[in-house]
C-alpha positions as CSV (number, residue, x, y, z in Angstrom):
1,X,83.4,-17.4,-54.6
2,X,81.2,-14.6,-53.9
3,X,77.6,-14.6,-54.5
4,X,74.8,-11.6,-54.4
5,X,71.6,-11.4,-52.3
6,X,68.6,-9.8,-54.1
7,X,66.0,-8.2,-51.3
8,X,62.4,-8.7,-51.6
9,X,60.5,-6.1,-53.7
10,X,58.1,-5.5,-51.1
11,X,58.9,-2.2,-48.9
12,X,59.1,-3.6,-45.3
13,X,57.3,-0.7,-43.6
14,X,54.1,-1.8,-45.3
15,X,53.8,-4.5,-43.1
16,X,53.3,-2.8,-40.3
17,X,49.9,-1.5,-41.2
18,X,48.4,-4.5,-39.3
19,X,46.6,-4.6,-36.0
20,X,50.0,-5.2,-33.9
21,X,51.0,-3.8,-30.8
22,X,53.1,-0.9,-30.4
23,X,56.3,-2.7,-28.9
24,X,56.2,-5.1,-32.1
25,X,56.3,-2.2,-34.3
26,X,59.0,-0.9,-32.6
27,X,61.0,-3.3,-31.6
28,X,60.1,-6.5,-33.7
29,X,59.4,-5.2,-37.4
30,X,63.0,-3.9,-37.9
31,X,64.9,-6.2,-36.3
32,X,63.2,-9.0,-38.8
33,X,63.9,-7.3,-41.8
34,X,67.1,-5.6,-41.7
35,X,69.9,-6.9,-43.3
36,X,72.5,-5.7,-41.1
37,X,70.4,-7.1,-37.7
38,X,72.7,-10.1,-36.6
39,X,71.0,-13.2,-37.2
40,X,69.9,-14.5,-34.4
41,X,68.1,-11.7,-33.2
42,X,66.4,-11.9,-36.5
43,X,65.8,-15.2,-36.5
44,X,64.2,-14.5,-33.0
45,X,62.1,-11.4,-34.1
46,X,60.8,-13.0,-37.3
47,X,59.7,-15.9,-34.8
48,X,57.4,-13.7,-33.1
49,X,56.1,-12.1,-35.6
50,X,55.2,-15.4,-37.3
51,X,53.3,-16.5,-34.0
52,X,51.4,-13.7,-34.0
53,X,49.3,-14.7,-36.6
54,X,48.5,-11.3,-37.6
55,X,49.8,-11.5,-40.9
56,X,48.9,-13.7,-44.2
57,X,49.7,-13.7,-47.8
58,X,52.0,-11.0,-49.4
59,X,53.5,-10.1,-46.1
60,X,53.7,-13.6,-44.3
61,X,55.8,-14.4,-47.7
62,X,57.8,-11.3,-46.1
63,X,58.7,-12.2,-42.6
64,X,59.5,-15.5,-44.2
65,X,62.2,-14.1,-46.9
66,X,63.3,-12.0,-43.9
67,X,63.8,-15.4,-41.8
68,X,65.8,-17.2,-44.4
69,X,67.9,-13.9,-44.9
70,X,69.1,-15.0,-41.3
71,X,69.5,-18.6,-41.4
72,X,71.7,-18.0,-44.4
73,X,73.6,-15.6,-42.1
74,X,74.1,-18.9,-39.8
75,X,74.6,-21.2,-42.7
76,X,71.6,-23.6,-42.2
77,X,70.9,-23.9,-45.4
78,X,68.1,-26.5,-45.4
79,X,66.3,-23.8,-43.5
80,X,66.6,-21.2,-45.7
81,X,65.4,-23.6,-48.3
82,X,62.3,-24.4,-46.2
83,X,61.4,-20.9,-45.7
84,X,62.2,-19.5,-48.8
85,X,59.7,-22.5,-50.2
86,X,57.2,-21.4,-47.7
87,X,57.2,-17.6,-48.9
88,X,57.8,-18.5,-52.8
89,X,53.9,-20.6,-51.2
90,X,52.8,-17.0,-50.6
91,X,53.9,-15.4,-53.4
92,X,56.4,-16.1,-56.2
93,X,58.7,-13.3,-56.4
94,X,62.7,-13.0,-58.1
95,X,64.4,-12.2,-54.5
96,X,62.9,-15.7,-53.1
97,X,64.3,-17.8,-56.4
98,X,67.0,-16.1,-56.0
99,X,67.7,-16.8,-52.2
100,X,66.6,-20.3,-52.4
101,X,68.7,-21.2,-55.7
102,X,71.5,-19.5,-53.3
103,X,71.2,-22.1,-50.4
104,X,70.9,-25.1,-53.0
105,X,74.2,-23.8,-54.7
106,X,75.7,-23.1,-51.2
107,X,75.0,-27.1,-50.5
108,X,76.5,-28.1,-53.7
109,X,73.4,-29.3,-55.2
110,X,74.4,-27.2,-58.3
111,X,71.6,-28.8,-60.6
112,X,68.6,-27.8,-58.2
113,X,70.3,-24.0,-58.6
114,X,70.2,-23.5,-61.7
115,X,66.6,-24.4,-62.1
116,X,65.4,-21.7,-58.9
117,X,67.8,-19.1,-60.8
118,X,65.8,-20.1,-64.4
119,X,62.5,-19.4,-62.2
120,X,64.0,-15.9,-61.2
121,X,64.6,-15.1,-65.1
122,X,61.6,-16.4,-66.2
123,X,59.5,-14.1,-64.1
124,X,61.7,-11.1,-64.0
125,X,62.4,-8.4,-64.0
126,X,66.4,-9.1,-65.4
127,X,68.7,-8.8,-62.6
128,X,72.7,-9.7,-62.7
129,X,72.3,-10.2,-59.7
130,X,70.2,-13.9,-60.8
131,X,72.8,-14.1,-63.6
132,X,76.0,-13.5,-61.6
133,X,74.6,-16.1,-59.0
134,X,73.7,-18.8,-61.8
135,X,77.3,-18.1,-63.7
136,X,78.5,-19.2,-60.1
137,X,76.6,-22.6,-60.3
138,X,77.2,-23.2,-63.6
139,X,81.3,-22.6,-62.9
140,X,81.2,-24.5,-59.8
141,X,79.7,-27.3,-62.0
142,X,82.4,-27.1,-64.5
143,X,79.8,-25.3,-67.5
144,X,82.7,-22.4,-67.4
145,X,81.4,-21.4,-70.9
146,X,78.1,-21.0,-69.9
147,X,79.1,-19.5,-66.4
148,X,81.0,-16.8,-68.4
149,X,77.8,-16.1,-70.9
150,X,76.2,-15.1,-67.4
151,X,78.6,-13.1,-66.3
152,X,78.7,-11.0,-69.2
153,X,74.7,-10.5,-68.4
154,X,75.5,-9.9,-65.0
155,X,78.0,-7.0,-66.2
156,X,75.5,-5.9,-68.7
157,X,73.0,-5.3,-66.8
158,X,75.2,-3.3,-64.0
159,X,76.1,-2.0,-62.1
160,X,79.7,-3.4,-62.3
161,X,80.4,-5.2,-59.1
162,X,84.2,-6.5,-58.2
163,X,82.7,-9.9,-57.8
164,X,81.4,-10.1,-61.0
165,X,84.8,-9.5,-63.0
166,X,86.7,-11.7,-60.2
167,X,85.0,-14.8,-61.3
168,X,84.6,-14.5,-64.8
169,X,87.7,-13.7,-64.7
170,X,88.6,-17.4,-62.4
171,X,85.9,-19.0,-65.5
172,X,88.3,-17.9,-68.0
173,X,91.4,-18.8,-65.9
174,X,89.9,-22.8,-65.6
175,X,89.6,-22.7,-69.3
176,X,93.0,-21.5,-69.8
177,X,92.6,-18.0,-70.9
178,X,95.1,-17.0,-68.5
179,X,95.1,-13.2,-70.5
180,X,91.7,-12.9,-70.4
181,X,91.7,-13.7,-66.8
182,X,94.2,-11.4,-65.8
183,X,92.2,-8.3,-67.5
184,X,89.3,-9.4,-65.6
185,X,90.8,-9.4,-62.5
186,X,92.8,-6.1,-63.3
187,X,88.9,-4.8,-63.6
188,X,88.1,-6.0,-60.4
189,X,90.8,-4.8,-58.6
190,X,90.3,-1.3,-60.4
191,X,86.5,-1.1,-59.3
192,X,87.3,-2.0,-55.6
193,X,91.5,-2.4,-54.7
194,X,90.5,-2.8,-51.3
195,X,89.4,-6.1,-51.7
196,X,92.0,-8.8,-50.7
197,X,90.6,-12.2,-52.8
198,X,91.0,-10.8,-56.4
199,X,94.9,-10.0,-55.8
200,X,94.7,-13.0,-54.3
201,X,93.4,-14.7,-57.8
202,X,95.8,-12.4,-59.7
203,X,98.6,-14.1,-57.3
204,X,97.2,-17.6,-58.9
205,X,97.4,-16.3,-62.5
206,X,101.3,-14.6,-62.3
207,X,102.3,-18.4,-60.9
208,X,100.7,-19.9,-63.9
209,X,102.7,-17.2,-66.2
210,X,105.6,-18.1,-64.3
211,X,106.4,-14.4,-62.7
212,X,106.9,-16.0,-59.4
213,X,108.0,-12.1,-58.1
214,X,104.6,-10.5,-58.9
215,X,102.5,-13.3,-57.7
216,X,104.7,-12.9,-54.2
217,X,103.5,-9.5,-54.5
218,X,100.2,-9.6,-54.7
219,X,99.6,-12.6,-52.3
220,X,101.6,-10.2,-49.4
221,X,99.2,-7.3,-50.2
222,X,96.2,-9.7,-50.4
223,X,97.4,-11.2,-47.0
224,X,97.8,-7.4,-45.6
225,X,94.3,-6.3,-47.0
226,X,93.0,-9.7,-45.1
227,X,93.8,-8.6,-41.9
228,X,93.0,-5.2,-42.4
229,X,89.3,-5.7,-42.3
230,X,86.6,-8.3,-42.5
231,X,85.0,-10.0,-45.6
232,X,82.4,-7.4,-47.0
233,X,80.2,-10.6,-47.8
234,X,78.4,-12.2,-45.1
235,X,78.3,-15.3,-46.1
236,X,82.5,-15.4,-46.8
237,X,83.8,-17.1,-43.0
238,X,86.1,-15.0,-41.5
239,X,89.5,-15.9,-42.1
240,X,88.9,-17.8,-45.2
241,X,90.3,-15.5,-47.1
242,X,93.3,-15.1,-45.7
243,X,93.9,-18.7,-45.3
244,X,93.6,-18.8,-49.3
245,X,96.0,-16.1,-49.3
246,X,98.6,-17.8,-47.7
247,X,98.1,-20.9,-49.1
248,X,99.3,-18.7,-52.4
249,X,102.1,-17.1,-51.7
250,X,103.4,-19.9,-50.0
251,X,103.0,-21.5,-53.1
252,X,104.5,-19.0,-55.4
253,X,107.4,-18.8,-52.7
254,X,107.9,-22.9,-53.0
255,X,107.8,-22.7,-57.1
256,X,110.4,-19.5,-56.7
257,X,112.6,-22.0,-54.9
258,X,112.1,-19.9,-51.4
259,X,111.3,-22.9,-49.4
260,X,111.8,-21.4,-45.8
261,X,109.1,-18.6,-47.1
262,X,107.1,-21.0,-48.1
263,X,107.0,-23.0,-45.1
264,X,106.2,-20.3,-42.9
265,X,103.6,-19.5,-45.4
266,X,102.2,-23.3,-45.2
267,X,102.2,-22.9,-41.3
268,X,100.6,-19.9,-40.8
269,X,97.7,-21.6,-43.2
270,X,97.2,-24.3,-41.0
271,X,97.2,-21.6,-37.9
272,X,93.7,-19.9,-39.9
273,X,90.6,-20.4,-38.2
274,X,87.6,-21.2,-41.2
275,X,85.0,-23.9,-41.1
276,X,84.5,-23.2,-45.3
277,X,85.5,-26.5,-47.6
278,X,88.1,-24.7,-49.6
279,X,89.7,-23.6,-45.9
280,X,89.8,-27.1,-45.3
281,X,91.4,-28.1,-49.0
282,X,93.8,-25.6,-48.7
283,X,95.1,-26.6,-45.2
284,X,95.4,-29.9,-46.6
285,X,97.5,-29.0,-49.3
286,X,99.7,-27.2,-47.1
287,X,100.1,-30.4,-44.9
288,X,100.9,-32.1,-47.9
289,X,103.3,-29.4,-49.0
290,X,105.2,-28.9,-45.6
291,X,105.7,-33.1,-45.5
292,X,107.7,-32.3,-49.1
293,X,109.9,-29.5,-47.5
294,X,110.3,-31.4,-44.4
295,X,114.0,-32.1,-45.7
296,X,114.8,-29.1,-48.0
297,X,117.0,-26.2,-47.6
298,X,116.7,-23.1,-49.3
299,X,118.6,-23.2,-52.6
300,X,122.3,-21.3,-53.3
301,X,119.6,-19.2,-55.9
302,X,116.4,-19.7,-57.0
303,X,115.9,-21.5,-59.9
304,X,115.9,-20.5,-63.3
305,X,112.5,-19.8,-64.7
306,X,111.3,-17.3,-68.1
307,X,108.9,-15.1,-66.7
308,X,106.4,-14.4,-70.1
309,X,106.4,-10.9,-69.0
310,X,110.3,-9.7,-67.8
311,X,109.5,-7.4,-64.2
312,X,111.6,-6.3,-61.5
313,X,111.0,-7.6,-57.8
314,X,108.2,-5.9,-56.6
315,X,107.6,-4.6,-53.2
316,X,104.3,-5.1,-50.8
317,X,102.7,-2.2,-51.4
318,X,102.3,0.1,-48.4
319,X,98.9,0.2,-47.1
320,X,98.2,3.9,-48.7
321,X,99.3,2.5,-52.1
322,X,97.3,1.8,-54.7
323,X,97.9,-1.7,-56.3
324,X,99.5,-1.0,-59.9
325,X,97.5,-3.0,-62.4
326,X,100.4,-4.7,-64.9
327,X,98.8,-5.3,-68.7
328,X,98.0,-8.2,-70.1
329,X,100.7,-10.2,-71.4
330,X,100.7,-12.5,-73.8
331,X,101.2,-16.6,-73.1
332,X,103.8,-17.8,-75.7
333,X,105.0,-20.9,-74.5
334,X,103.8,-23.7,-73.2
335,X,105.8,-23.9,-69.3
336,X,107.8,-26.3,-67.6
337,X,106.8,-29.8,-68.3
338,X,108.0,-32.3,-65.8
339,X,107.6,-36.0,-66.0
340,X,108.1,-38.8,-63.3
341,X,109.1,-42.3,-64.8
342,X,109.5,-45.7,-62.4
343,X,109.8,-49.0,-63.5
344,X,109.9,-51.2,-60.8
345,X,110.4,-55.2,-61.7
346,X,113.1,-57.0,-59.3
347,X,110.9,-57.5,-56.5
348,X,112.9,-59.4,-53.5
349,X,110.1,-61.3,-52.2
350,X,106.8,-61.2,-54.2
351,X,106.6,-62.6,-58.4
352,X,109.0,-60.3,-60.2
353,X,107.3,-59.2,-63.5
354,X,110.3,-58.6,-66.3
355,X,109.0,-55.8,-68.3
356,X,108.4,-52.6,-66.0
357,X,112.3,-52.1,-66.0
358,X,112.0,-52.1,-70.1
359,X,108.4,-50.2,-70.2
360,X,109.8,-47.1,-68.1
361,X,113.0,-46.6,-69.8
362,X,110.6,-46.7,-73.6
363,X,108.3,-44.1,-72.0
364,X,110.6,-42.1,-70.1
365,X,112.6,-42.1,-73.9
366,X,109.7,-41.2,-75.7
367,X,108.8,-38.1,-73.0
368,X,112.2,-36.8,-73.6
369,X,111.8,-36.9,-76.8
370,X,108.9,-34.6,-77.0
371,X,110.4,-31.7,-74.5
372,X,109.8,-33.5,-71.1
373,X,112.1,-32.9,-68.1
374,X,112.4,-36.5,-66.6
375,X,113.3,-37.8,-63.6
376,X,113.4,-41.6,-64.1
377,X,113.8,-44.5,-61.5
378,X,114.5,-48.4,-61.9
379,X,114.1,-51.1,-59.4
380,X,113.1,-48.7,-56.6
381,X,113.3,-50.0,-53.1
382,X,110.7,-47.7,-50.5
383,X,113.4,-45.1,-49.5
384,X,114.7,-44.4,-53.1
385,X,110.9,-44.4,-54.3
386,X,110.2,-42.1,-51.8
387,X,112.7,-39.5,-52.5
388,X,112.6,-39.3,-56.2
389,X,108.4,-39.2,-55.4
390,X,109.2,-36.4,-52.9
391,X,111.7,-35.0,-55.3
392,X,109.6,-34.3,-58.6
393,X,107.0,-32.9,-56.2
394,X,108.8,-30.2,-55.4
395,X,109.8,-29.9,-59.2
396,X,106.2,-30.2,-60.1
397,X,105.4,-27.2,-57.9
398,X,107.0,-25.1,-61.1
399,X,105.4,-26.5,-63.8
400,X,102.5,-26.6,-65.8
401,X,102.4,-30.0,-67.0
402,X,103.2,-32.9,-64.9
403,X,102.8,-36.6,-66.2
404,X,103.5,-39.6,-63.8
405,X,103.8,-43.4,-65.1
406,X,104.8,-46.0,-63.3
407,X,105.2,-49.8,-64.7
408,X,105.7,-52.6,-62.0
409,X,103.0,-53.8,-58.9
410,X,100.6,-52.1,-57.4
411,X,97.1,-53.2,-55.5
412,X,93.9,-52.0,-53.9
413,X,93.7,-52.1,-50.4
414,X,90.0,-50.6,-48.8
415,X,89.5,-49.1,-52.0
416,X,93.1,-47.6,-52.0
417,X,96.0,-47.9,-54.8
418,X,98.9,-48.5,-53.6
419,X,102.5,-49.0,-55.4
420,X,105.0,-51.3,-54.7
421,X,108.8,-51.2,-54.0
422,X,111.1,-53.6,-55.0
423,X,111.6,-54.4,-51.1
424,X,108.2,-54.6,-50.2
425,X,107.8,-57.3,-47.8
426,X,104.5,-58.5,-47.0
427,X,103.9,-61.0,-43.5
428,X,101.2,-61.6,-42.2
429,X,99.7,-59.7,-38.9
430,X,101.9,-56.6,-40.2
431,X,100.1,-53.2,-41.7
432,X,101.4,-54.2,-45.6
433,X,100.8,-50.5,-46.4
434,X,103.6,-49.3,-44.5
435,X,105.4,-51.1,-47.5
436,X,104.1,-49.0,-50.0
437,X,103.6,-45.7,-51.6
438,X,100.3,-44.6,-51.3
439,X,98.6,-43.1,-54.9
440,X,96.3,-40.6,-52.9
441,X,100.0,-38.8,-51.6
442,X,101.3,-38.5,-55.0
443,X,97.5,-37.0,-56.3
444,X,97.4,-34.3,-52.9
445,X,100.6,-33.3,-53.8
446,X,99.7,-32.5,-57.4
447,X,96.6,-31.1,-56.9
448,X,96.9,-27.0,-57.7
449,X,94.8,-25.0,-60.1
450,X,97.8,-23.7,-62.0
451,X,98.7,-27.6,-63.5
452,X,97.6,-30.0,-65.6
453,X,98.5,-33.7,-64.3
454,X,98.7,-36.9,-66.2
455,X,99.1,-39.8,-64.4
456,X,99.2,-43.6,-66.6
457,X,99.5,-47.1,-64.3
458,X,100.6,-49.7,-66.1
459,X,100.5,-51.6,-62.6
460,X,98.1,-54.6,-61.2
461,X,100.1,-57.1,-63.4
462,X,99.1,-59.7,-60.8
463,X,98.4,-59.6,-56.9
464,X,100.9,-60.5,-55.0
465,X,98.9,-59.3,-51.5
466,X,95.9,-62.0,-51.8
467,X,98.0,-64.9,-50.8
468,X,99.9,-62.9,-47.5
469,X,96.4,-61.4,-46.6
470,X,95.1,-64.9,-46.7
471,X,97.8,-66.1,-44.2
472,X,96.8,-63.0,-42.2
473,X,93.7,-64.8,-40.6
474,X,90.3,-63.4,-40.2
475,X,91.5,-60.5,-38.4
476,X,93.5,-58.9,-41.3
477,X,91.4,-55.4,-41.0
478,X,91.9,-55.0,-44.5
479,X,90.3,-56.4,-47.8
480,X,92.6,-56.8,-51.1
481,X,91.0,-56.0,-54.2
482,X,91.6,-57.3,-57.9
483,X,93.7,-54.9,-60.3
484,X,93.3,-51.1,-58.8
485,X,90.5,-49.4,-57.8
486,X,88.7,-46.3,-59.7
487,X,89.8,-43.4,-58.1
488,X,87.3,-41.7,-55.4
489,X,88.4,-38.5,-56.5
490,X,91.1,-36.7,-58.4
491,X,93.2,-34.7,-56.0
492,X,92.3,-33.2,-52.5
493,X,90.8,-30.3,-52.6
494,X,88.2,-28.3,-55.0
495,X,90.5,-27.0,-57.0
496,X,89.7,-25.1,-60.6
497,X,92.6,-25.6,-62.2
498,X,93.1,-27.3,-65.4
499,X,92.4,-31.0,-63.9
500,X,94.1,-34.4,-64.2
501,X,93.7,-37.3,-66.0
502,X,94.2,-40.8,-64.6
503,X,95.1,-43.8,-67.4
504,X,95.2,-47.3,-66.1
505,X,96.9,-49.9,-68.0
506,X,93.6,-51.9,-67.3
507,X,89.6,-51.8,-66.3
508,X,89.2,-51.0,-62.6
509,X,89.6,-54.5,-60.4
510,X,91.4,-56.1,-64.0
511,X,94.4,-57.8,-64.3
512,X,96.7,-56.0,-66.6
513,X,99.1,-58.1,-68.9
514,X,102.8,-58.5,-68.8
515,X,103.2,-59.5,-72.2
516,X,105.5,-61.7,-74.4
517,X,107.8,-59.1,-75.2
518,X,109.8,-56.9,-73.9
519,X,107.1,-54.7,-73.4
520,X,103.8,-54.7,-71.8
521,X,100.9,-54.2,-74.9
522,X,100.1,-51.1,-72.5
523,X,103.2,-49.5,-72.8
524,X,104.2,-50.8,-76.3
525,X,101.2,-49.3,-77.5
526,X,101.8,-46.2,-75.5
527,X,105.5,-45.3,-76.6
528,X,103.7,-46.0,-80.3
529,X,101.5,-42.9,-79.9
530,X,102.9,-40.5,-77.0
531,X,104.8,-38.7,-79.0
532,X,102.8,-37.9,-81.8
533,X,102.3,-34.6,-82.9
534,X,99.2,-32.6,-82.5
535,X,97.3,-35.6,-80.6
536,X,95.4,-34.8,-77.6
537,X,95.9,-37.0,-74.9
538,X,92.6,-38.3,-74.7
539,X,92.5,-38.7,-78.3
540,X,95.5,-40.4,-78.3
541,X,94.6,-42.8,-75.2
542,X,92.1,-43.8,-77.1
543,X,94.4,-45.3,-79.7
544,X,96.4,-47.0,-76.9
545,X,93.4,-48.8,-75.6
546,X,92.4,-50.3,-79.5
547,X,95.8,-51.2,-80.1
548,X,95.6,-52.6,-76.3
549,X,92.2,-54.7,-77.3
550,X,93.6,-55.8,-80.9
551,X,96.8,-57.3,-79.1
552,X,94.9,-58.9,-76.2
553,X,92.1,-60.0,-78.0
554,X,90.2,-58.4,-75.7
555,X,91.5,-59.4,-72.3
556,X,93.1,-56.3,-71.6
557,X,90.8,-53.1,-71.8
558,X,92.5,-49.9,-70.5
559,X,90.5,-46.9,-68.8
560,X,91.1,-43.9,-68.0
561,X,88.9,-41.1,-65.7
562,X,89.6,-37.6,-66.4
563,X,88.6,-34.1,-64.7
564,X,90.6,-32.0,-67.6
565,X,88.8,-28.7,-68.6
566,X,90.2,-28.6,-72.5
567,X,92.2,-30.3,-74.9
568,X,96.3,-31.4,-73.5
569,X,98.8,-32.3,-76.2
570,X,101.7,-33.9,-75.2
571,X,103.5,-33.1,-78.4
572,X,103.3,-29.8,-80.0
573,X,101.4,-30.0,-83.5
């Protein structure tokens, strides 16, 4: 995400009115306060000017803007934050807010942002260049309302920068305008089509439409304009946005059903050189993607999909081509909704709980019922879990709504939730989590911007580990919990798509109940309400965990922790 640098008001050559000697005038004064001077040699240059102590006030405030200008070249922000506090000492002025409310956003302290970019408008002059900053803290803090409100300013006030339209246009994308996003990002490709990252975000919105072709297209010209030349922002790493590039296309490729694309894709993303956190997200999405090809061949043809807007296969443009912008098209339906469904109850060598068997099949039944594809599994030992895991995440990768339940054991290990097989077999001295599927796998390999996930546990019916990690002796190296923990986070990487929501059967660390039915109260309560129309699915959760407390007289109080952007309905009202 792109962000602006305001200069100082104060002409630079007006510092050089002071009593300093010839070779710092020539050789000192412009090497501190050009932009373009690499920055150590500014860094350096503004040093000696400093320890001259020739200089006070207005134009200390100066060299001191002009220093931070080249530690945020380095990326050491908490310097730029010292010296931009220094100079704001001197003299309060819009460019040092500005800078300063830039290094806090740039260390994810969002909150401390927004109030230096408040400063900046409060003083004024207006500048977008304040309000396209502050739209970028308020979007990275998940205010995408109020981060498009600044935006417009930012337009408004001119002139119309690329960067501008690029990330309202990824604001309106998060909140599901995928139309609105797309004109944006038409805009910004209009204003400056040399510009790699918004066909880059256009390659994200054709995936979400389903028009697998034109995203292809667009992520090989983004990749092509990538290589062609260096970011025009500063503070963008090299390769970054090429590695986001790939990442893409490979994606679009692996939803086409092109998996050996795809995979070359995923490698060349781990081959990218970028120190930036989403270069790190995205390579570790493509590790997790490449682990779910490992064993897949390309198919006879690509699967059927309805593109919302019909196109023939496009080819990469050639590098003297401009990029055609497509319309707008209009989202009419509502994707491919996918659904993974295990109930796992005839465990070989731990307590066998008798309802998961019964809760999947009534909840894989009830998804069907309301337009789900479903790939459903009973009494799964590791191997057969693992494949049909493996198996609707690659399925997933086409879809827009993916749901996961899964009825049966599971436990915290280290602060981990783990699932359990129906073979898992636990002994002491061994690593039990070899035995077991691991919940941060199946999260990594839903996380995507394009898809919203729904995952519900009705696990942690009892623990079955305590008692083996007892036997295990003092030197187990790792520490059982009660129930399953909260998660850390949802997914793997910083993603801005349309979020997940995780539902436990139970409170964090709780013991969920298998019930006197045929059903656990979880899921009875759950197939009651899933599939009733025009609920949202936090809305509706909420009537699953009253029903839950009636039932249980309150022994049994399900959660749920959510990063979803808007309103999901599982049924269509």
């Amino acid at each position: 995400m792109r962000r602006l640098i305001l200069m100082l008001g104060l002409v630079a050559a007006a510092l050089w009115t002071a009593p300093v000697s010839a070779q710092s005038r020539a050789q000192l004064g412009p090497l501190c306060t050009t932009e373009t001077t690499p920055a150590g040699q500014q860094i350096d240059a503004c040093n000696k000017i400093i320890a001259l102590k020739v200089f006070s006030g207005e134009k200390l405030a100066t060299i001191y803007f002009w220093r931070a200008v080249g530690w945020n070249k380095k990326g050491n922000y908490s310097q730029v934050i010292s010296d931009a506090g220094e100079a704001l000492r001197l003299r309060p002025d819009v460019a040092l807010y500005n800078l300063r409310g830039s290094a806090y956003y740039d260390k994810g302290e969002y909150d401390i942002a927004i109030a230096d970019f408040n400063d900046a408008i409060r003083i004024g002059p207006p500048s977008g260049i304040v309000f396209h900053n502050r739209g970028n803290a308020f979007r990275s803090r998940g205010d995408y309302a109020k981060a498009i409100a600044d935006y417009d300013q930012a337009i408004k006030l001119g002139p119309k920068d690329a960067f501008t339209y690029q990330n309202r246009g990824g604001a309106k994308q998060a909140l599901g305008d995928l139309d609105g996003a797309l004109a944006d990002i038409n805009e910004a490709i209009r204003l400056n089509p040399a510009l790699p990252s918004p066909l880059n975000n256009r390659t994200v919105i054709w995936r979400a439409k389903g028009d697998f072709d034109r995203a292809i297209a667009d992520g090989t010209e983004a990749i092509r304009l990538a290589k062609a030349k260096a970011p025009v922002n500063v503070m963008t790493p090299p390769g970054s946005v090429l590695i986001s590039a790939y990442i893409q296309r490979g994606l679009a490729y692996e939803a086409k059903g092109d998996y050996e694309h795809a995979r070359q894709d995923f490698h060349a993303t781990l081959e990218g050189v970028a120190a930036d956190a989403n270069s790190k997200a995205n390579q570790a999405t493509a590790k997790v993607r490449l682990s779910l090809l490992s064993d897949t061949v390309a198919p006879s043809r690509p699967p059927q999909t309805t593109p919302l807007a019909p196109s023939a296969e496009p080819q990469p443009a050639a590098a003297s081509t401009p990029v055609p912008l497509p319309a707008p098209v209009t989202n009419k339906n509502t994707g491919l909704r996918v659904a993974l469904v295990i109930g796992n109850g005839a465990y070989a060598h731990v307590k066998a709980p008798p309802n998961p068997p019964n809760d999947a099949r009534s909840i894989a039944r009830s998804l069907r019922d309301i337009g789900f594809i479903v790939s459903e599994g009973i009494d799964l030992d590791r191997a057969a879990m693992q494949k049909t895991t493996r198996d609707f995440l690659r399925e997933a990768a086409r879809a827009q709504v993916a749901v996961v339940y899964y009825a049966g054991h599971g436990v915290q290990i280290d602060g981990r939730n783990y699932l359990m097989p129906v073979d898992v077999r636990l002994q002491p001295g061994s690593t039990m989590t070899d035995s077991m599927i691991d919940m941060d796998t199946i999260l990594a390999g839903l996380d995507d911007q394009v898809r919203t996930n729904i995952l519900i546990l009705d696990a942690c019916r009892n623990n079955p580990v305590a008692p083996q990690v007892a036997s295990a002796g003092p030197n187990r190296a790792i520490e059982p919990g009660s129930g399953l923990a909260a998660p850390a986070a949802l997914g793997s990487g910083a993603t801005l798509g349309a979020g997940t929501l995780i539902a436990f059967a139970t409170a964090p660390g709780q013991v969920a109940l298998d019930g006197e039915g045929i059903n656990s109260p979880f899921s009875a309560a759950l197939s009651r309400h899933i599939g009733t129309p025009g609920l949202e699915v936090q809305q509706m959760l909420t009537r699953v965990r009253a029903e839950v407390v009636a039932a249980t007289k309150a022994r049994q109080v399900p959660w749920s922790n959510s990063s979803l952007l808007g309103e999901v309905y599982l049924a269509a009202k």
